[in-house]
C-alpha positions in Angstrom: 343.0 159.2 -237.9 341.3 161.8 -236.1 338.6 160.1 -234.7 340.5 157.3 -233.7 342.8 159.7 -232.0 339.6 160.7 -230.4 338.8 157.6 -229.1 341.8 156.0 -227.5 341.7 159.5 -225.4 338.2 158.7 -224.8 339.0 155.2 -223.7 342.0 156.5 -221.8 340.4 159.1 -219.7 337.2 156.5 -218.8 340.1 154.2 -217.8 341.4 156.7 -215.5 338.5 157.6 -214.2 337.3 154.2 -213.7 340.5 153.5 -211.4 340.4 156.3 -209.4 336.8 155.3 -208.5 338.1 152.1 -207.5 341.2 154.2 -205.8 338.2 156.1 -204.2 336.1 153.4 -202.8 339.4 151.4 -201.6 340.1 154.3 -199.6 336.7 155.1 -198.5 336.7 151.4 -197.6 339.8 151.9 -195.3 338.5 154.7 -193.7 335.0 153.0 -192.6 337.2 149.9 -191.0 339.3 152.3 -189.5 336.3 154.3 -187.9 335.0 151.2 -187.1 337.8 150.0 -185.1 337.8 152.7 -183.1 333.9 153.2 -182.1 333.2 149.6 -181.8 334.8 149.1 -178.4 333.2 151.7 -176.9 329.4 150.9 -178.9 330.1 147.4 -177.6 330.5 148.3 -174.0 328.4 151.2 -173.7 325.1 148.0 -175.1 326.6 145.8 -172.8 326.5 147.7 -169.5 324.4 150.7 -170.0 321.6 150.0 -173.1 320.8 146.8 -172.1 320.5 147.0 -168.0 318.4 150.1 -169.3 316.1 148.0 -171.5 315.9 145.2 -169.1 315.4 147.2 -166.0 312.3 148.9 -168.1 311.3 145.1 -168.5 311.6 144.4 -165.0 309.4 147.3 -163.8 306.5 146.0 -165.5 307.2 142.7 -163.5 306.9 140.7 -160.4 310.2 139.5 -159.7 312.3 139.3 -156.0 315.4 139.1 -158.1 316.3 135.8 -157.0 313.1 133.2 -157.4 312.4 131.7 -161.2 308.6 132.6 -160.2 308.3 135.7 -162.2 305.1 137.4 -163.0 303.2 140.3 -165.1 302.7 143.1 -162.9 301.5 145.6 -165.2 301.5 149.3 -164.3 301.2 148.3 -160.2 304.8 149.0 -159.2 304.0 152.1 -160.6 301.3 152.9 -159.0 302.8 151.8 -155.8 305.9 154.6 -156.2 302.9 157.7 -155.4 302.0 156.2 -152.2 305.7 155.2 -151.0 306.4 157.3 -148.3 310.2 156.5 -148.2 310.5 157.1 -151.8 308.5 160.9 -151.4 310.8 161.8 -148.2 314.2 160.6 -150.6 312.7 162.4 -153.3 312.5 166.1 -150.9 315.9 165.4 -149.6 317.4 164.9 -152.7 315.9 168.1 -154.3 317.2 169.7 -151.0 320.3 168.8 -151.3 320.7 169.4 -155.1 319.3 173.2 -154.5 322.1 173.6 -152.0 325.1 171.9 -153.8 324.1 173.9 -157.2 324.2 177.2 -155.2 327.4 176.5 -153.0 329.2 174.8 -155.7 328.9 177.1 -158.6 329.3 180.1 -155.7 332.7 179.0 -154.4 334.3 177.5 -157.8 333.5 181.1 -159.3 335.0 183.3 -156.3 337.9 180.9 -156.0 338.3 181.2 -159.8 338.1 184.8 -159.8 340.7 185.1 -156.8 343.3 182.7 -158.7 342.9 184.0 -162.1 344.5 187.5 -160.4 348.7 187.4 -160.8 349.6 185.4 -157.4 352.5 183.8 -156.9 351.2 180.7 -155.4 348.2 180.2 -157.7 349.6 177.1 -159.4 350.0 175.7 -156.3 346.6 176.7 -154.4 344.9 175.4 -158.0 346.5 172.1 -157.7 345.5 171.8 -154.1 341.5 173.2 -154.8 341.8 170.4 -157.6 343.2 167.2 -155.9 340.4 166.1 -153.4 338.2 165.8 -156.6 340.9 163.3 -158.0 340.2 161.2 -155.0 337.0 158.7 -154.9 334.2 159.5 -153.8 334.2 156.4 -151.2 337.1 157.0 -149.9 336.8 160.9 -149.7 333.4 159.6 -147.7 335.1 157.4 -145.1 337.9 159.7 -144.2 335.5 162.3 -143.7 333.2 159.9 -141.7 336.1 159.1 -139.6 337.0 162.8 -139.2 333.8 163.6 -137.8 333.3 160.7 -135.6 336.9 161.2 -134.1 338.3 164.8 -134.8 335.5 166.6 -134.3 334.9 165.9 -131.0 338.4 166.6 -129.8 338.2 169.8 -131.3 335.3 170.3 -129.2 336.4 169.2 -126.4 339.4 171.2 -126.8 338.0 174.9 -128.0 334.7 174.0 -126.3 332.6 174.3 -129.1 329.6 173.3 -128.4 329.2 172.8 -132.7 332.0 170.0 -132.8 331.1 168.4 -129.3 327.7 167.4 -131.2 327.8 164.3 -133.5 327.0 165.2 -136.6 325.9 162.4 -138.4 323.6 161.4 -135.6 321.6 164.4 -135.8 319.6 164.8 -139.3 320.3 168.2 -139.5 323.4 167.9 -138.7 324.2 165.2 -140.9 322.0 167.1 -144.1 325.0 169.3 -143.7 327.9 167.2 -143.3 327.0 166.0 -146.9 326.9 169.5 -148.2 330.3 170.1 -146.5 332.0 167.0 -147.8 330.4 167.3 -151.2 331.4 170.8 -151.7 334.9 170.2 -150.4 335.2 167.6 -152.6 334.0 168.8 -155.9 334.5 172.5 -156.3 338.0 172.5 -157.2 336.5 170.9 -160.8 334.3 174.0 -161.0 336.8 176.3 -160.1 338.4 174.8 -163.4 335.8 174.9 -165.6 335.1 178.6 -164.3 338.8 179.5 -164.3 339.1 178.5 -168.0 336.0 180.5 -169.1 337.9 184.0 -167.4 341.0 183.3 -169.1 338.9 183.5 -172.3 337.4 186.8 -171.5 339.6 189.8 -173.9 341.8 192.1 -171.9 340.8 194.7 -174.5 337.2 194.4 -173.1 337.6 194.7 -169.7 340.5 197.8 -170.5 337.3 199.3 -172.5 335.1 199.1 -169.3 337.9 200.2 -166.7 338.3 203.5 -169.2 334.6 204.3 -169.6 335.0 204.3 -165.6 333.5 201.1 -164.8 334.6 199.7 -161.2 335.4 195.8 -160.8 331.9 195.0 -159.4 330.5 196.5 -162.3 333.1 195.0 -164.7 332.2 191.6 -163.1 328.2 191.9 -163.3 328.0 193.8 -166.6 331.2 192.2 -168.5 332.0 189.0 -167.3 329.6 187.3 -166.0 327.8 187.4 -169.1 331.0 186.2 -171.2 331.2 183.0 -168.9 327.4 182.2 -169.0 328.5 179.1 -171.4 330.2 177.6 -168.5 327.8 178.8 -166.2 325.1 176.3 -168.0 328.0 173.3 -168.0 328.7 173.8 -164.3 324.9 174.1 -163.4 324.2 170.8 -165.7 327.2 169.2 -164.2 326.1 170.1 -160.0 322.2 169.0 -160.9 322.5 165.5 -162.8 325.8 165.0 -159.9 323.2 165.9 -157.1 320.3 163.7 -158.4 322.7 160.9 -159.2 325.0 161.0 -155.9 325.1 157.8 -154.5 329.1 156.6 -153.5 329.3 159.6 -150.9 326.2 159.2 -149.5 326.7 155.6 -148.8 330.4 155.8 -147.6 329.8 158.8 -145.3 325.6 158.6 -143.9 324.6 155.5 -145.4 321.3 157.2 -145.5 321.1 157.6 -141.4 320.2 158.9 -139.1 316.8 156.9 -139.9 316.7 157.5 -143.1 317.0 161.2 -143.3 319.6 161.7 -145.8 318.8 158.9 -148.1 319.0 160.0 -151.6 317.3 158.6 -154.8 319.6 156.5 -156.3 320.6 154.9 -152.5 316.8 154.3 -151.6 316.6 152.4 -155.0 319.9 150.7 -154.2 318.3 149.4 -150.7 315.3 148.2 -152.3 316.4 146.1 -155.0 320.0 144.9 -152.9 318.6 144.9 -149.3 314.8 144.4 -149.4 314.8 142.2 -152.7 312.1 144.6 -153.9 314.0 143.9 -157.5 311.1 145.2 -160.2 310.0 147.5 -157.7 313.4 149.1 -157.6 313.3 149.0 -161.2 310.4 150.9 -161.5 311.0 153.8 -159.4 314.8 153.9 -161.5 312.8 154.3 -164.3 310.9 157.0 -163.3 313.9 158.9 -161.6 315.0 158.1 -165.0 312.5 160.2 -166.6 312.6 163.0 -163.8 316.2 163.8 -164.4 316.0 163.7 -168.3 312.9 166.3 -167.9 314.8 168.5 -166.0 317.7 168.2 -167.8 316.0 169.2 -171.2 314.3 172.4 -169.6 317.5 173.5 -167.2 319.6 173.2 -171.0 317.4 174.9 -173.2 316.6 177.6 -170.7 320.4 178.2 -170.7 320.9 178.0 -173.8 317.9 180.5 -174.9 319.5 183.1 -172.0 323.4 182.4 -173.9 321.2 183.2 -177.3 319.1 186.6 -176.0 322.4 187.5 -174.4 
């Protein structure tokens, strides 16, 4: 009696078990459709316009194609050959790394004073955040043709009118002048998103700190240098990250506002590749030289991130 006792538990229990296997892998079964669901739009249209245009264009650049012909032929390694000895691509290439040094340094300078200033108890600050923040809301085009239209027509009635001999000059005539006109609009335009990021980071910093510091007789400079700074350095490495792959990959400003004028001066990477392949019909050419300003940025993204991260580690 015992050991049949025994054995209808046994039986029981493996039934049990049994179902709540099933139970298990039902539910583990509804979970994977349900993550499915949700990641396969974006898997879908993340192959469909930016893996495979990736692939192909890498296809392309080993090609011999005008983009519009059927006559396509094996180029090899010659349209990358060609890229060292492009002239046009060399001069976009220094202007770009110009312009990138100056945007990182500007923008990452202004979104951390303006951060500092509105994270102090001002009545207004909601109100001066949301209007730092707005023109970054705005497109990039459009922010590009008001300001093109601004410069072209305001400008010179301001100089006409105060006598400035700055504003009576047009700006986007001149290459200096018009190297700088980008910096201006692009700054204008995006520091209000890295007075955010920034402004976030010093809300996270402990009262109880900086009361330490101010007691052991520590001034605000010091606080800022020797507290601070050092407490924000993980948004320091998002905003820096954020201004260099931005600066490399600006095209929509630079096209609305210089269109790469005057003669060619302020043409950026991504617009002189634009020009070739859309303009010139230089299609695998074009191709080529994305691939390789491809490669560029990814290099310096990997050492600019693990440089900041091994300084946020040591620190």
């Amino acid at each position: 009696m015992r050991t049949l006792l025994i054995e209808l538990c046994t039986v029981f229990i493996l039934y049990i078990m049994i179902g709540r296997k099933k139970d298990l892998t039902k539910i583990k079964t509804r979970q994977l459709l349900t993550y499915t669901a949700f990641v396969a739009p974006a898997v879908i249209i993340f192959t469909l316009i930016i893996l495979i245009p990736f692939l192909r264009a890498i296809l392309y650049s080993f090609q011999d194609w005008n983009g519009i012909s059927s006559d396509i032929r094996w180029a090899g390694w010659a349209n990358y050959q060609k890229i060292f000895s492009d002239t046009g691509f060399m001069k976009s290439l220094i202007f770009t790394s110009k312009y990138v040094i100056v945007t990182t340094i500007l923008l990452n300078l202004f979104g951390l004073a303006l951060a500092l200033v509105l994270n102090l108890a001002l009545k207004t600050k909601n109100l001066l955040r949301t209007a730092f923040f707005l023109p970054y809301v705005i497109g990039s085009v459009i922010i590009g043709f008001i300001w093109q239209f601004i410069i072209t027509q305001w400008f010179p009635e301001v100089g006409a009118a105060t006598g400035w001999a700055l504003f009576q000059k047009n700006w986007l005539s001149l290459p200096d002048f018009a190297f700088w006109a980008l910096v201006l609009v692009t700054v204008w335009h995006s520091v209000g998103y890295f007075m955010i990021i920034y402004l976030a980071a010093l809300q996270g910093v402990p009262k109880d700190i900086l009361e330490a510091a101010d007691i052991d007789g520590a001034g605000r400079l010091k606080q800022l240098w020797f507290v601070v700074l050092p407490l924000i350095r993980p948004a320091m490495t998002i905003n820096l990250f954020l201004a260099i792959s931005n600066g490399f990959k600006g095209f929509d400003l630079n096209f609305a506002l210089t269109r790469g004028g005057p003669f060619g001066t302020t043409e950026s990477l991504a617009l002189h590749i634009y020009l070739d392949a859309f303009t010139k019909n230089l299609f695998t050419y074009a191709s080529a030289k994305s691939v390789l300003f491809f490669l560029v940025l990814a290099i310096i993204t990997i050492i600019q991130v693990a440089a900041m991260k091994r300084r946020e580690v040591e620190a």
